[in-house]
C-alpha positions in Angstrom: 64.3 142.3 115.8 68.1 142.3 116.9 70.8 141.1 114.8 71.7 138.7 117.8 68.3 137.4 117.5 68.3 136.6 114.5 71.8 135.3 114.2 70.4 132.7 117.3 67.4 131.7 115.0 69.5 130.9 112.4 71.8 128.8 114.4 68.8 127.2 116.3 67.0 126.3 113.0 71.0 125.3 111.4 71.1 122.6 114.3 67.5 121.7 113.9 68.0 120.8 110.5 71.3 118.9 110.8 69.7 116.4 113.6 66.6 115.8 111.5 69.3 115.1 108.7 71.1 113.0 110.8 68.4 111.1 111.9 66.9 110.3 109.0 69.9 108.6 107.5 69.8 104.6 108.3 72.1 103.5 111.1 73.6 99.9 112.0 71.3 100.0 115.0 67.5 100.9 113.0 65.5 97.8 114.2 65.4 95.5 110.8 63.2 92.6 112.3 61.1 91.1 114.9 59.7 88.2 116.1 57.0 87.0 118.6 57.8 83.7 121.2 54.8 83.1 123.5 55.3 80.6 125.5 53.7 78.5 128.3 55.2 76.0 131.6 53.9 73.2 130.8 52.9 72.3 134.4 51.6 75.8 136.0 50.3 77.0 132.3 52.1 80.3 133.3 52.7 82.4 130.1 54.5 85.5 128.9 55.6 86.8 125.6 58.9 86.7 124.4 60.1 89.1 121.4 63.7 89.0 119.6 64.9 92.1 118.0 67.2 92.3 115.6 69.1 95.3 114.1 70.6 96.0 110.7 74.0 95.3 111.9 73.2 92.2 113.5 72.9 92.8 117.2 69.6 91.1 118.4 68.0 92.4 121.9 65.9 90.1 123.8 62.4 91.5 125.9 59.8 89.9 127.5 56.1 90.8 128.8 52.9 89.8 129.6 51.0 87.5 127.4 48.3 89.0 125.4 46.4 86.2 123.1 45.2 89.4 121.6 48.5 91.8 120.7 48.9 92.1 116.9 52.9 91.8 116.6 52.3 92.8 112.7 51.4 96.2 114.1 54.3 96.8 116.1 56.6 95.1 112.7 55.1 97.8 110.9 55.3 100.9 113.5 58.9 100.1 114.5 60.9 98.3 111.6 63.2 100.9 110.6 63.6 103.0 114.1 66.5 103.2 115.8 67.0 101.4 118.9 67.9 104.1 120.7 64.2 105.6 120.5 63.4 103.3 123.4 62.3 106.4 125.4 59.8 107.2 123.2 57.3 103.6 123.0 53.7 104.7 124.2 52.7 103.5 127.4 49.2 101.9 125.3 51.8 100.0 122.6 51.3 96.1 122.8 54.4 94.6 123.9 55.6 97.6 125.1 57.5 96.3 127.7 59.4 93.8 126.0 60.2 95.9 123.4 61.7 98.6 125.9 64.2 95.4 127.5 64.9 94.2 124.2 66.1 97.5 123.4 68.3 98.2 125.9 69.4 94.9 125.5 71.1 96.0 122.0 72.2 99.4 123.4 74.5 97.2 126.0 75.8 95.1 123.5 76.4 98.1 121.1 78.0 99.4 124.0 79.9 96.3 125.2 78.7 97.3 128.6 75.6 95.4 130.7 72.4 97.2 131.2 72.8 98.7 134.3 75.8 100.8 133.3 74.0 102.2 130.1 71.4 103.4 132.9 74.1 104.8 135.1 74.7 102.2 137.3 75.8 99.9 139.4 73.6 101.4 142.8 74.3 98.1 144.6 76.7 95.2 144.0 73.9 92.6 144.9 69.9 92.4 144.6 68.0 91.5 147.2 65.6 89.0 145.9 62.6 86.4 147.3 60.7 83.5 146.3 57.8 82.0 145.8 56.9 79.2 147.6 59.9 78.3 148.8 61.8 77.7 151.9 65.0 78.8 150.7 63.7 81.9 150.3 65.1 85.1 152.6 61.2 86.2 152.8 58.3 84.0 153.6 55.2 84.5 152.1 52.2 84.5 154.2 48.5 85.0 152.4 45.5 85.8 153.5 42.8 83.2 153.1 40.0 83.9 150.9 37.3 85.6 152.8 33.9 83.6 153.0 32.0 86.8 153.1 32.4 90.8 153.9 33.2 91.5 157.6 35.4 88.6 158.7 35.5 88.2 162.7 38.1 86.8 165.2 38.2 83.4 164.1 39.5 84.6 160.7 41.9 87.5 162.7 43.0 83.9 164.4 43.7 81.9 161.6 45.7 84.8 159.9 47.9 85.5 163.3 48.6 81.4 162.9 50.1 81.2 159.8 52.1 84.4 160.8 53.5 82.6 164.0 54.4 79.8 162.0 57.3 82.1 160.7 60.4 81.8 162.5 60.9 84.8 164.1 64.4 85.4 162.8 62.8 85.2 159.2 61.3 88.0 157.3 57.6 87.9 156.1 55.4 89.6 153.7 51.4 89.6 154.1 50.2 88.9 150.6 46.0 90.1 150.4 45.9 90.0 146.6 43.2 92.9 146.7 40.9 89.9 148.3 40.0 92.2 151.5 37.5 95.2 152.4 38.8 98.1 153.8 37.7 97.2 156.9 38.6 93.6 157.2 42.0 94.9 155.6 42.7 97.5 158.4 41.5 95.0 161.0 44.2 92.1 159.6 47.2 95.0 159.9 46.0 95.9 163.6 46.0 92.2 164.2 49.8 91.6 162.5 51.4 95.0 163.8 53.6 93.5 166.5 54.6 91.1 163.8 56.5 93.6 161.4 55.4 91.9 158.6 57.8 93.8 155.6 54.8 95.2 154.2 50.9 94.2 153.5 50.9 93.8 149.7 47.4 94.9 148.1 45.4 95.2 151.0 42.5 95.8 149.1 41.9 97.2 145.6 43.9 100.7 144.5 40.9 102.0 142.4 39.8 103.9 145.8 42.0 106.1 147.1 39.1 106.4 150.3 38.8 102.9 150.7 43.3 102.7 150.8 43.1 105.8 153.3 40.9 104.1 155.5 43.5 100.8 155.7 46.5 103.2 155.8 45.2 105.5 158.9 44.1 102.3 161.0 47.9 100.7 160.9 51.5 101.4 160.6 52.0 98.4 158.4 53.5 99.4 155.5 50.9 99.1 152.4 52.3 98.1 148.5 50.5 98.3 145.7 50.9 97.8 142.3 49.1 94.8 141.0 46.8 95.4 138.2 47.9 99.2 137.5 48.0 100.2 134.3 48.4 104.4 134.8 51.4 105.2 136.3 48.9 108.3 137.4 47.5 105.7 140.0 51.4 105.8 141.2 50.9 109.5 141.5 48.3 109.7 143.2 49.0 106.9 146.1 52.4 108.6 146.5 50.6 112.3 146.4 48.0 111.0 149.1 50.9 109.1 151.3 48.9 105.9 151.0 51.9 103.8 149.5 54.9 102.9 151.3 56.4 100.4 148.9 55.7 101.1 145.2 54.9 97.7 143.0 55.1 98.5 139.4 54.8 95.5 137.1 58.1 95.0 135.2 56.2 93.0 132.2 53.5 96.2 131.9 56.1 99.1 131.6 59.4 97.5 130.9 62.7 98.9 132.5 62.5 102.8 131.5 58.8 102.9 132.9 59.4 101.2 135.9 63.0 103.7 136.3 60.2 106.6 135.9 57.9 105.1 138.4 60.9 104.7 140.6 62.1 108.2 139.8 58.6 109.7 141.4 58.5 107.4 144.2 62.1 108.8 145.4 60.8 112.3 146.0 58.6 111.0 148.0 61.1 108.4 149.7 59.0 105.6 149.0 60.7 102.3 148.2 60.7 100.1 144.8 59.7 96.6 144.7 58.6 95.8 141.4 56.1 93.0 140.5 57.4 90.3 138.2 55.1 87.4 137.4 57.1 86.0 133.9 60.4 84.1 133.0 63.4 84.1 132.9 64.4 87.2 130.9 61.9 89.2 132.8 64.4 88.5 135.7 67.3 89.1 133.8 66.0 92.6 133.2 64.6 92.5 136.8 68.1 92.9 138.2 69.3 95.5 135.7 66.1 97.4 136.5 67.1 96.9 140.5 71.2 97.8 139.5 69.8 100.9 137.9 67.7 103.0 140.7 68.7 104.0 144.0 65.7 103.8 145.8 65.1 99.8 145.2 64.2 97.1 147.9 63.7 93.4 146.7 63.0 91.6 143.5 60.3 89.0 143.6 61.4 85.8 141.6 58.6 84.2 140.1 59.9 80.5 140.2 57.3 77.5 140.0 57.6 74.6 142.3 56.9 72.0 139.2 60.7 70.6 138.2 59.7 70.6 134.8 58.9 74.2 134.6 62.3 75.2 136.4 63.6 72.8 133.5 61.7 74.7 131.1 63.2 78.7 132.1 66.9 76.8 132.2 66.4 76.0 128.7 65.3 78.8 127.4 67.9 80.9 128.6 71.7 80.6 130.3 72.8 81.4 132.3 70.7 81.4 134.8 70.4 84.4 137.0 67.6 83.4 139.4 69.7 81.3 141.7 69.9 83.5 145.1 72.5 82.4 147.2 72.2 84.0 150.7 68.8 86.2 149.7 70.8 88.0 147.0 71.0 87.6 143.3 74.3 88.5 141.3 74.8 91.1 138.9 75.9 90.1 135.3 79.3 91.9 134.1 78.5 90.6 130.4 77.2 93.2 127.7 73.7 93.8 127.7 71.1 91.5 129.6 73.8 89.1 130.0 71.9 86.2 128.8 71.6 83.7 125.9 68.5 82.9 124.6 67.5 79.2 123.2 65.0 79.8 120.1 64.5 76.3 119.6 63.7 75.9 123.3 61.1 78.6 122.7 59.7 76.2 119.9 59.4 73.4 122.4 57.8 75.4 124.8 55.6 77.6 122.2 52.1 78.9 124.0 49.1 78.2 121.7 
C-alpha cells in the first residue's frame, strides 16, 4: 500500500471521526419535546393530526398529517427526543406521523434560519400558487364528479348524464373530472372519449392505480390527461406509472409523505416532465406547508385547498391558526415572507376542537 494511500485513509477516517464527534455533542436545535393535537370540524367530522415540536433552545415547529386513531406518539417521543432537527431527511417512510413530523421540522429549520420554508429548500420557483377549491364557486377550477356507477359497464345514458354536468361549466372556466377510483377500465376510457373535446384539466383517478394493465387500457383509449395519487402509499407506485407513461399529473398526498417526500416524488416526476399536483385533504397547516412545498419545486401545477362549506368549520381552521393562508384571490394563493411556515398556531383552539 502507498504512502498516499494511507495518508488519504488516515485523513478519511480523521474527518469521520470528527463529524461523529460533532454530532454526538447536544445542539440548541436536538428535538426536546413533542406533543400530539388531533383534531376534528365539528360539522364535516374531517380529522387530521396535528404535532408541535419543540427544541432545546426553544424554537417550536409545527406539522400536520393524517389522522390515525391508531399511531402511538410515545413511540415516535422515544425514537426522536434528542435528534437534531436537521435529520429531517432521514424519517422512514413506515414512521407514524411521518409527515407532520418532516413539516414540523422544517418549520424550526426556517425559524433557526429566519428565512420561510421555501428558501431553506432553494426557493422561491414562482411568486404565487395556483390553487382550487372544493365546492366552491369562487374557485379558478370547477369540480365535476362522476356519479357513482349503479353497476359494471355503464351505457349512454350514464356517458349523458356525465357530458351534462360538464356543459354546465362555463366554457371560459377550467374543470377537472374527479372519478375517485369509482370506474372500470372500461367505463373509465369510455367517460374520457366522451369528455375529450371538453379539455377537462385532467381525469383524476380514473380507476384504481393497483393495475398498471387496467391504467394502460384508460390511458391508450384517450388523450385526457390521467392523475393519480390517492391512496398510494410506495412512492414505487409513482415509479412505476411515470416508468410506464401512464401518469400525466403526479398526486402525492402531502399528509402521507410530508414536504421532503413529496419534493422527491416531484424530483422523479421532472425527468419525466410530468407535473405535480399534490393531494391535500387536512387543515390549515397542511396548506401552510402546501404552498412552501409548491414555492419549493419547479415542476408544480395547482394546490387543492381542502376548505368545507359548513361556516363553523372555516371558523374552526381560522382559529386554530393565523394568519390564514387559504384565501385565493384571483386562483392564486400568496407566499408567506415570515420565517418558517409563516403561521401561528392556537393550542387552546386545538383543545376546543380536540378529536376523540
Amino acid at each position: 500500500m502507498s504512502h498516499v494511500t494511507t495518508r488519504r485513509r488516515a485523513r478519511l477516517q480523521t474527518n469521520i471521526a470528527l463529524q461523529v464527534s460533532s454530532a454526538s455533542k447536544p445542539s440548541d436545535l436536538d428535538i426536546a419535546g413533542i406533543r400530539h393535537f388531533p383534531v376534528r370540524e365539528p360539522v364535516s367530522g374531517n380529522r387530521y393530526s396535528l404535532l408541535r415540536v419543540a427544541t432545546r433552545s426553544g424554537l417550536t415547529g409545527w406539522g400536520e398529517c393524517a389522522y390515525d386513531p391508531n399511531a402511538d406518539v410515545k413511540a415516535l417521543q422515544a425514537a426522536w427526543i434528542g435528534k437534531p432537527a436537521n435529520s429531517y431527511a432521514t424519517i422512514p417512510l413506515p414512521t407514524p406521523f411521518r409527515a407532520a413530523l418532516d413539516i414540523a421540522l422544517l418549520d424550526i429549520l426556517g425559524k433557526a434560519a429566519n428565512a420561510p420554508v421555501y428558501r431553506i429548500l432553494g426557493g422561491p420557483t414562482r411568486n404565487k400558487v395556483l390553487a382550487y377549491r372544493t365546492a366552491s364557486p369562487e374557485s379558478s377550477v370547477a369540480i365535476v364528479r362522476v356519479p357513482p356507477p349503479a353497476a359494471r359497464n355503464q351505457g349512454k345514458a350514464y356517458q349523458n348524464q356525465i357530458l351534462d354536468l360538464a356543459n354546465a361549466v362555463p366554457a371560459d372556466r377550467d374543470f377537472l373530472l374527479v372519478g375517485d377510483g369509482l370506474l372500470t377500465p372500461g367505463d373509465a376510457a369510455s367517460v374520457a372519449k366522451t369528455l375529450e373535446s371538453k379539455h377537462p384539466l385532467w381525469f383524476d383517478e380514473p380507476c384504481s392505480s393497483s393495475n398498471l394493465d387496467a391504467v394502460r387500457k384508460v390511458s391508450n383509449e384517450t388523450v385526457v390527461p390521467l392523475g393519480f395519487g390517492a391512496g398510494i402509499t410506495d412512492p414505487g407506485v409513482f415509479q412505476a406509472l411515470l416508468k410506464e407513461g401512464l401518469i400525466d399529473v403526479v398526486r402525492p398526498d402531502i399528509a402521507i409523505f410530508g414536504i421532503s417526500g413529496v419534493r422527491r416524488i416531484a424530483a422523479l416526476a421532472e425527468t419525466y416532465y410530468v407535473a405535480l399536483a399534490p393531494r391535500h385533504n387536512g387543515g390549515p397547516v397542511g396548506t401552510a406547508a402546501a404552498l412552501h412545498l409548491a414555492a419549493s419545486i419547479p415542476n408544480f401545477f395547482i394546490q387543492h385547498v381542502p376548505l368545507p362549506e359548513a361556516g363553523a368549520d372555516l371558523t374552526m381552521r381560522r382559529e386554530i391558526v393565523s394568519p390564514s393562508l387559504e384565501a385565493a384571490g384571483g386562483g392564486f394563493l400568496e407566499l408567506t415572507k415570515t420565517p418558517g411556515l409563516g403561521i401561528t398556531v392556537n393550542e387552546s383552539a386545538l383543545e376546543k376542537y380536540h378529536a376523540s
